[in-house]
N, C-alpha and C positions, 0 to 999 in steps of 0.2 A: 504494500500500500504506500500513497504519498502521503504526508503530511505539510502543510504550510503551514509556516510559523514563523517568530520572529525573531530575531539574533538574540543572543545564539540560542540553539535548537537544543531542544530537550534529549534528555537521555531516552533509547529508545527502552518500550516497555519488553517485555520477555514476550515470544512467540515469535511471529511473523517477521522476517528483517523487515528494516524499514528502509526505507532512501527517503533523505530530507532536504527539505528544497527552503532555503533561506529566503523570505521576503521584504523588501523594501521598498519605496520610492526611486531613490537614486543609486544605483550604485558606482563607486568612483573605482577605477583600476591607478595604483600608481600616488605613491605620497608623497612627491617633490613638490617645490611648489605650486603649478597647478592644481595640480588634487587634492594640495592640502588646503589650498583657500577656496576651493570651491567646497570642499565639505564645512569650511571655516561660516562660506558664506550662506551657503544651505541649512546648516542647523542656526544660525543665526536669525532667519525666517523662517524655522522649525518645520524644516523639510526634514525627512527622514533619511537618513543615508550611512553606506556601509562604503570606508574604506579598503581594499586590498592591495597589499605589496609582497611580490616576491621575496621582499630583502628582510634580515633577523632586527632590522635597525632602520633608524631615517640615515641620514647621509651623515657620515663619518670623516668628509674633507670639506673644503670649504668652496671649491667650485664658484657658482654664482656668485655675486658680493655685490657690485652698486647697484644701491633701489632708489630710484628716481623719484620725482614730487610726485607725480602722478600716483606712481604705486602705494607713496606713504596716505596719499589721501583714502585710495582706497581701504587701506590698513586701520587712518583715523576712521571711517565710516563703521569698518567691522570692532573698531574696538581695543585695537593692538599697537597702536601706534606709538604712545607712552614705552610700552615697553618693547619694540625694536631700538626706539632710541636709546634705552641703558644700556643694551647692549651691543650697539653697531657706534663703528668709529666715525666720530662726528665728521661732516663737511670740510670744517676748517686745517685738518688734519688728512686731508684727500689730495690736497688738489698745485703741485709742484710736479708735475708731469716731468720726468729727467729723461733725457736723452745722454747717453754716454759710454765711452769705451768698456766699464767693467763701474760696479759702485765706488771700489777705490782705485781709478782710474781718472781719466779724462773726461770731464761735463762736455756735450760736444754742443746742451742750450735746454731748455724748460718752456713748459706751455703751464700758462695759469689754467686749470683745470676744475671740471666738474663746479662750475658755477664758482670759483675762486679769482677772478677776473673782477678786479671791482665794479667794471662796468657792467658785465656778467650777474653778476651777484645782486645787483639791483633789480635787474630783470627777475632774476630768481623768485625776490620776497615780494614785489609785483604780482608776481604770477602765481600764487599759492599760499596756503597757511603752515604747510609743512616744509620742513629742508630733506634732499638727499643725503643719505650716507653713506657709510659700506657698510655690509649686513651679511655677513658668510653664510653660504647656504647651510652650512650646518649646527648655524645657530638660528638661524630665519626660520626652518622648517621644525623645529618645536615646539616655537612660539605657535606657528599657525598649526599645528597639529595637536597642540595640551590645549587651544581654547575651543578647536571644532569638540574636541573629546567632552570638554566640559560640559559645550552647549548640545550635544545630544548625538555626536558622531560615533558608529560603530566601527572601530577600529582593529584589524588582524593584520600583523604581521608574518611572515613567511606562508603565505596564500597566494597562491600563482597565478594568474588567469592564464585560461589555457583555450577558449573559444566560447564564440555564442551565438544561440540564434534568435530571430526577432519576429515576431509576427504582430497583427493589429494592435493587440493588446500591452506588448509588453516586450521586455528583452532575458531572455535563460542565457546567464553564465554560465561555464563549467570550469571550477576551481578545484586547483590537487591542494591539499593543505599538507606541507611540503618536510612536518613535523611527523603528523602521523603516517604519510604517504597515500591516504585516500581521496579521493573527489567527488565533490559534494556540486550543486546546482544554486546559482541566488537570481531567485527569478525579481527583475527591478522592473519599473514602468520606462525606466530608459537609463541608458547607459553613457558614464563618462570615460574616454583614453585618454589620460594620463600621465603618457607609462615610456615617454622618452622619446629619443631622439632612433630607437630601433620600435617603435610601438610596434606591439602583436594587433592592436586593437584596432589600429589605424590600418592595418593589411588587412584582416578579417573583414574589416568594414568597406573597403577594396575605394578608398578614399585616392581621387587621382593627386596626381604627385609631378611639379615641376622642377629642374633644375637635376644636381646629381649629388650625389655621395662620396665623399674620400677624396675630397679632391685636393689635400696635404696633410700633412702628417706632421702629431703634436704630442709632446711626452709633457703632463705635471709631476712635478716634485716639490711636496709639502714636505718642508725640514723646519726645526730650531735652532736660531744664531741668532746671536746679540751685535744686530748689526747697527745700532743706535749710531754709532761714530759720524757709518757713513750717510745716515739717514734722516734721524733727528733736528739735523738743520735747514734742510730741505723736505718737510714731512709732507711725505706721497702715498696714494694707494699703487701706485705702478711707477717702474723705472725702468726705460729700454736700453736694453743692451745693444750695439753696432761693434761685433765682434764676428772671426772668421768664421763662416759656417752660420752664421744667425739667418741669411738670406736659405738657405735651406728648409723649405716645409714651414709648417707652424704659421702662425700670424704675421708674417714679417719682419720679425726680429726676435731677440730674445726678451726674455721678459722678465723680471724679480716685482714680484706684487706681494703689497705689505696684506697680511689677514690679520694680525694683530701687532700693532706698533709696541717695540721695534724686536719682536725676537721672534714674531711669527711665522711665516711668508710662504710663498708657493711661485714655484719657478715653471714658465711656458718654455719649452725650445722644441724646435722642431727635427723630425727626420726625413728623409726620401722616402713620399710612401710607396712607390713602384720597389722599392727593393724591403721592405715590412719594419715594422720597430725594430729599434735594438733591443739587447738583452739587459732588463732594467734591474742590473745587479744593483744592491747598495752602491758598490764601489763605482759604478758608473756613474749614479746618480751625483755622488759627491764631487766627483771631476765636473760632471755642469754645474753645480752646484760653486765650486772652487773658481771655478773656469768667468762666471757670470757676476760674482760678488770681486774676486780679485784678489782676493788674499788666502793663500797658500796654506795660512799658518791655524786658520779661523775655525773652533770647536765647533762643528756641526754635527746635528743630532735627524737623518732623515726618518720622515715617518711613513712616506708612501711614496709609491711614482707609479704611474699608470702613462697610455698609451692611448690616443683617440685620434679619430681623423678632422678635420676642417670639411664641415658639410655647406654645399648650399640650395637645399631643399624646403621648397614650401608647399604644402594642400593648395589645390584648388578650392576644395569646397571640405569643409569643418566637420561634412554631419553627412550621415544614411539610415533616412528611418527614424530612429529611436537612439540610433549612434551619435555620441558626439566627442569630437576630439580637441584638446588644448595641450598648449605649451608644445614643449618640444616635438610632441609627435605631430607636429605639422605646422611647424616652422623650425628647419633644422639649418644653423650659422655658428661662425665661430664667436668669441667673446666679448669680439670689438666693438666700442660704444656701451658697453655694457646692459644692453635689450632685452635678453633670455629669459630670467627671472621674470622682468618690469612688462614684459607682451605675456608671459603666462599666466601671473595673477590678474594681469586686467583680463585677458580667454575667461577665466573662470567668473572673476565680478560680473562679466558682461551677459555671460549665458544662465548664471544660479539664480537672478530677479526673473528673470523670463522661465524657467522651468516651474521656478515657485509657483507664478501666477497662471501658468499652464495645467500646474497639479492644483491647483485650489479650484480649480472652474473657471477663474476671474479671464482668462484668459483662452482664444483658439490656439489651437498645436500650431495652427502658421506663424504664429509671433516665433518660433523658434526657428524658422527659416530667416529670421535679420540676423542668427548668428553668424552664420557663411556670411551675408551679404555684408555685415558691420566688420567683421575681424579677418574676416582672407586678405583684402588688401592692406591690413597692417600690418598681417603675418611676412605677407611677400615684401612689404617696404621695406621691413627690419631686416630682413637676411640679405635682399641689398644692398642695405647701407652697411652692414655688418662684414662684407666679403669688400665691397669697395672700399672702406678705411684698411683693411687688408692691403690691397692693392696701393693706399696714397703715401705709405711707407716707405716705399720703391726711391722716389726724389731724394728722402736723407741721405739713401746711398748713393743716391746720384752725385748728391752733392760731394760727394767724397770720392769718387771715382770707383766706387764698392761693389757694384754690382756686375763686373767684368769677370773673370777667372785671372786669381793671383795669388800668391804667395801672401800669408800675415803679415809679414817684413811690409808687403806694398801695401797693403793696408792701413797699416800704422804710419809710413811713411805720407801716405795722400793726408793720412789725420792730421800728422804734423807739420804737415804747408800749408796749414788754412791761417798760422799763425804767422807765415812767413810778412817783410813788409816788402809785396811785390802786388804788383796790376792784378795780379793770376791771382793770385791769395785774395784779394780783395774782392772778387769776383765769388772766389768761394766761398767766403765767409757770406757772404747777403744773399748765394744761393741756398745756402745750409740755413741761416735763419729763416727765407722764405718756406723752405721744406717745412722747416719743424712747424710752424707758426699757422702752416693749412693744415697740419692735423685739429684744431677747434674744429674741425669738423666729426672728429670720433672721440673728442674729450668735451666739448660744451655745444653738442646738438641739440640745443634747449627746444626747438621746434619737433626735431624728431621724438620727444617725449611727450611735449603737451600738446602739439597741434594736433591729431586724429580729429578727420571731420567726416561723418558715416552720413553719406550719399542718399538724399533723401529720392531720389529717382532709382538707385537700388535697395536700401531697407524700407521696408513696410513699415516698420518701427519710428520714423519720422516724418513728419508732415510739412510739408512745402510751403511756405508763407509766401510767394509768388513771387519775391524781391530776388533782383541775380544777383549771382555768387561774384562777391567784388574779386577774392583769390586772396592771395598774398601779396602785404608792400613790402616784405623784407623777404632775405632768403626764406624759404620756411623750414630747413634742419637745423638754421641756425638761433634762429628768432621764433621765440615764441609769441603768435598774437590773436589775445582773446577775442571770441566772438559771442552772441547770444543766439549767433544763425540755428536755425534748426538742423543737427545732428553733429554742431561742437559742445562741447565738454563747457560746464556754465563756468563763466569768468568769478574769479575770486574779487570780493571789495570788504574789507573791514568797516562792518556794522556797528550798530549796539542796539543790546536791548535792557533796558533798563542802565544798570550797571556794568552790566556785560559789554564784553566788546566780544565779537562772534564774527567769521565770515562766512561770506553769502555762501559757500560748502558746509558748514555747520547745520544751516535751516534744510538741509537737501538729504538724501538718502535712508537710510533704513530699511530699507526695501519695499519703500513706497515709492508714489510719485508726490511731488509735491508742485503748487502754482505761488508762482510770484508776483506781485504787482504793488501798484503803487495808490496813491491819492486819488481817487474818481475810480480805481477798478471794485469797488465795493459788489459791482453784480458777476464780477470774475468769482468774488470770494462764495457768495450764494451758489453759483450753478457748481463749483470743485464740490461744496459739502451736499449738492444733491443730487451726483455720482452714486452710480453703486460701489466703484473701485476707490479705495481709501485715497484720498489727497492731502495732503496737510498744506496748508496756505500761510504764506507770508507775505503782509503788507509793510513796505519798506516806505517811510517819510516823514515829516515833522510832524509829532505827534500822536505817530500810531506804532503798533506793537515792536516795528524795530525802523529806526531811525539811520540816517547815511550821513552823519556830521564831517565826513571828508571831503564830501561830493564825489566819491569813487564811484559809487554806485551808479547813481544819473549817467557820468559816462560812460559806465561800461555797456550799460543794458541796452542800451541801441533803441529803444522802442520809450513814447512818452509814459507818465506817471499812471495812465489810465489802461495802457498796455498789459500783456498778461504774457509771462515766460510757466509753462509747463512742461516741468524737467520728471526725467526718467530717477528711477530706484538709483541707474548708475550712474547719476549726474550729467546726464548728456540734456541738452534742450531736444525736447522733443515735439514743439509747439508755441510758435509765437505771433501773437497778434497787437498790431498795435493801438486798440481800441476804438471807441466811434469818435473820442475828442469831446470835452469838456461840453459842448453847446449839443450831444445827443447821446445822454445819457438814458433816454429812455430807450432811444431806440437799440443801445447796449446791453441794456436790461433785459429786452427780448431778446436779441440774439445770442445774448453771450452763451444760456446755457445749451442751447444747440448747436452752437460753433466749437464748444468743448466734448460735448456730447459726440458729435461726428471724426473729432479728432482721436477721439479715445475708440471711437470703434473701428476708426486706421492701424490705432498702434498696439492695439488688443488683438486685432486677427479677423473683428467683428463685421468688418464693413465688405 
């Protein structure tokens, strides 16, 4: 006989064997950080859900590390953001981007980095309530993993998924639990992969796939050394090495990246992947290890070294069926820019408000078709940009005659003529700084973090307010610039309400929707509370519940006082209108609650 039930499954009684079929809502394959914030964000709207991972442990190295504003807002929405900060290395301790022969070597120039740019940096606290840090993935992924736990996530470790099939109703796992050696079945109403950069879930789901795999070759090596000396005064999350053999594989150079200042770190170098890794003895690792810091003499303690390729693969489309897949398993790039992480948890924020409201009723299953449509093109953006800072490397050695085949001796020789006082050296020196100075393109791509603007001509999930798309007046990887257009991300302005001072991201999320307006929208506020879908309303101006004493606000919102911004669960505007205007208020009164009403059953699936 079958029995359903719910995690975990009862002891079976005496007689009959049984086979047990675990039921849930959601279930997630994969607890890195996609899976772990989508179960984070799921029981946080008390969705039901069952975590599964292959592995006896979360992650055990530090891998991923810079989390972006973006992601930290998402973090502050879910609740966790206070504590990634105590334990992630602040901003101001990030960002001295070194370029140079060896740590105690020759500085060959520095890029002020990760929002560390003063003129940078203003844009930064412009642009959000939160700062970026570094956040090692294997300190990130417990945080988001002990608070899904808390809020109602069923968690198993060394649980394999091993396949599954889908029909109208639902999706059958088939998991070996990997402990006792048997396989059991978790029958979910839809399923999340998870599950990496080799996802079983994402081939099962036979999800198409552009671009390719393997296409260089990259050894990490996590060691301990007290490298403060060369470090400490120039404090970096990353310092590149321009040593013989760095152009080989890997990301374009070598690499010493701080995980905890200053005695932590984890080293990139690359191999030939047409002839396979090397053999990642101790004693090999140490020689890179020795070889990239520069000193000979220096107590090191390695604690790993692995092997991986340089991918540059992205999904076309996120989902089949009942299938859906985030993070790595369908956007596969190397570390550049530091995107991996900061595109995985938003995958997850962006599809867990939409499944919720999918499983409550409030919602048609087609609102789950703007996942593909909202997040493929981000996916694809970020593994381009991510392969091309890759590629904008190449110039440093240009600069230095490096990328030719030659002897170390010539190498070191080209380094030490940029000092020379000759025409030619002069030359080299202001090409070598121009090199280093276009990487802000892979250390302060403030655009490529906050700009995502989800195409209201392809998501259902956004509504067209008829006005054209102006574009961008600045680079947009570089500059970030807010909009309240339908389908950006709503502009941050430091409010207050009462005593509070709050930003306009504070009055938004929770896994609602919520409407904004101002002075005169008083019949925006009536027709949101007689919705059947929860909205929670903020009126922003002199004298009512939250006030704009900067005047940030008036300019951000684009639309007059009487205007109405209706933003999604995930902060994105999903609806704006700019009211009938002071002298037709009645005739506001009638339409508004029909013009919200028609909008919502756009972005619901209903229309």
């Amino acid at each position: 006989m079958i029995t359903h039930v719910r995690f975990p499954p009862p002891e079976p009684s005496a007689g009959a064997p049984v086979s047990t079929v675990v039921e849930t809502d959601v279930l997630i394959v994969g607890s890195g950080p996609a899976g772990a914030s989508a179960a984070l964000a799921l029981s946080t709207y008390g969705v039901p859900n069952i975590v599964v991972t292959r592995y006896a442990s979360l992650a055990d190295t530090p891998r991923a590390h810079i989390t972006n504003q973006r992601t930290m807002e998402v973090l502050r929405d879910l609740g966790v953001e206070q504590e990634v900060v105590e334990q992630a290395t602040p901003q101001h301790l990030m960002g001295n981007t070194t370029f140079c022969t060896s740590l105690a070597g020759e500085e060959l120039g520095r890029v002020r980095s990760w929002g560390n740019d003063p003129l940078v940096q203003a844009e930064h606290e412009l642009a959000s309530p939160t700062r970026m840090c570094d956040m090692p993935q294997h300190l990130m992924e417990p945080v988001l993993v002990n608070a899904a736990v808390a809020r109602g996530t069923l968690l198993r470790f060394q649980n394999e998924y091993l396949s599954h099939t889908q029909d109208a109703d639902g999706v059958t796992a088939t998991v070996r639990d990997r402990l006792r050696g048997d396989t059991y079945e978790i029958r979910a109403k839809y399923l999340i992969g998870a599950d990496g950069g080799r996802s079983r879930v994402a081939a099962d789901a036979g999800l198409p796939m552009g671009g390719q795999m393997g296409v260089a070759g990259s050894i990490n090596i996590v060691f301990e050394a007290d490298l403060s000396k060369y470090t400490a005064h120039r404090p970096a999350t990353l310092y590149w090495v321009l040593a013989p053999g760095a152009t080989v594989g890997g990301i374009g150079a070598g690499l010493v990246r701080c995980v905890r200042p200053w005695n932590e770190w984890l080293i990139v170098w690359g191999y030939d992947v047409s002839a396979g890794a090397p053999d990642l003895t101790t004693e090999y690792a140490e020689s890179v290890v020795r070889q990239l810091v520069g000193d000979d003499e220096l107590p090191v303690t390695v604690r790993s070294s692995s092997a991986w390729t340089v991918n540059e693969m992205y999904a076309e489309s996120y989902a089949n069926g009942r299938v859906f897949c985030a993070g790595d398993a369908v956007h596969r790039h190397p570390p550049s820019n530091g995107l991996g992480s900061n595109t995985s948890i938003q995958d997850a924020y962006n599809l867990a408000w939409k499944l919720k409201l999918v499983l409550d009723g409030t919602a048609h299953p087609r609102l789950l078709d703007s996942y593909t449509a909202e997040r493929a093109p981000v996916g694809r953006q970020i593994v381009t940009r991510a392969n091309r800072s890759i590629r904008e490397t190449a110039p440093v050695f240009e600069a230095l005659d490096g990328l030719s085949p030659q002897t170390p001796e010539q190498l070191w020789a080209n380094i030490a003529a940029r000092k020379d006082a000759t025409e030619a050296a002069e030359k080299q020196r202001a090409k070598l700084r121009e090199a280093i100075a276009f990487k802000v393109y892979e250390f302060n791509a403030h655009g490529v973090d906050l700009n995502q603007r989800y195409p209201a001509d392809g998501s259902a999930a956004i509504v067209p307010d008829g006005t054209p798309d102006p574009g961008f007046a600045r680079d947009p990887e570089l500059y970030h610039q807010p909009s309240s257009r339908p389908g950006a991300r709503l502009p941050h302005a430091w409010i207050t309400s009462g005593t509070r001072t709050l930003s306009t991201l504070d009055t938004i999320g929770r896994g609602r929707f919520t409407l904004l307006t101002g002075i005169g929208g008083e019949a925006w506020v009536r027709a949101a509370e007689a919705q059947e879908v929860e909205i929670a309303t903020v009126v922003i101006g002199p004298g009512q519940p939250c006030e704009d004493p900067y005047g940030d606000w008036a300019r951000l919102r684009e639309i007059p006082d009487a205007g109405a911004l209706l933003v999604r669960p995930d902060g994105f505007v999903a609806f704006r209108h700019a009211g009938a205007g002071p002298d037709a208020g009645k005739l506001l009164a009638e339409d508004a609650g029909k013009l919200l009403t028609d909008a919502l059953r756009r972005i619901l699936g209903h229309a």
